[in-house]
Each structure stands twice: as C-alpha cells, then as structure tokens.
N, C-alpha and C positions, 0 to 999 in steps of 0.2 A: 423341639421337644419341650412341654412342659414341665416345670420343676411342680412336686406331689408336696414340697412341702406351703409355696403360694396355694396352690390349689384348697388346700387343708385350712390354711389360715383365711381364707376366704369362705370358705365353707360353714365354719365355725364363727365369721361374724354374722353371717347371714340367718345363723340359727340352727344348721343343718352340721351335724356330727361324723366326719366321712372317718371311721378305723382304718386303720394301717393295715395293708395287706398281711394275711398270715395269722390277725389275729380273732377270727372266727375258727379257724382251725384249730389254733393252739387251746383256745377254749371248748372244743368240744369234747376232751376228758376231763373235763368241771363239769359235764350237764350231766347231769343228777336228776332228770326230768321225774323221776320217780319221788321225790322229796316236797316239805311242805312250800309252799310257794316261797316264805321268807329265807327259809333254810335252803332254797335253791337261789335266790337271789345273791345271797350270801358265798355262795360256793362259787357262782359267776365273777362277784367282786372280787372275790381270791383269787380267780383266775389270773383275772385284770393283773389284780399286783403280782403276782407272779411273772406275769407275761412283762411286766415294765421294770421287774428286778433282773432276768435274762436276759431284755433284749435291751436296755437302756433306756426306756419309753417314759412319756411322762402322760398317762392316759387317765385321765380321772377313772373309778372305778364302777360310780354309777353312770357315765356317761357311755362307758364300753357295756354295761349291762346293758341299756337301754338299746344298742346297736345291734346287740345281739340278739334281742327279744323281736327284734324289727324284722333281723335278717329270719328269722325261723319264721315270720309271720306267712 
C-alpha cells in the first residue's frame, strides 16, 4: 500500500496539487456559484481555512481554490 502522504509530496514537487480527500465535499456549502467571481473566490478560500481549522490541514487557501475550480471543470 502506498502511503498518500509520499504520494502528495511528490505530487506537489512536480507542480501538480493533489487535495486530500473530503475536501471538495466539504467545500461544496461555500460554492456560492451565484456570487461575483472575487466574492466567490473568496468564500472558497474560507472554505479552505475552515476545512484546515476542523480537520488540522495545512492547505494553502489559493491552492485548494484552484483544485476545486479544476475539479467543477
């Protein structure tokens, strides 16, 4: 069995941002789709820290937006 946190850390040198499971989820009562792009951008960031104040996470906040903008793609 692979360990997810090598996985990540390699991921992340390469250039490529893998989220921790759970937290597209957790962030889908932040999406505000209806709001102006910054003002939803913003409400994803707060997601983020919220999600890394709960779970003990250390996720940067634009870097979980930008995963998340990926994964709706």
């Amino acid at each position: 069995m692979s360990n997810p946190h090598r996985k990540a850390a390699r991921a992340k040198r390469q250039g490529r941002y893998v989220p921790p499971a759970g937290l597209f989820d957790f962030l889908e009562s932040y999406d505000h789709d209806d709001l102006p792009d910054g003002a939803w951008q913003a409400m994803i960031e707060d997601g983020v820290k919220a999600y890394n104040k709960e779970f003990g996470a250390h996720i940067d906040p634009f870097d979980g937006f930008m995963a998340y903008v990926e994964a709706k793609k």
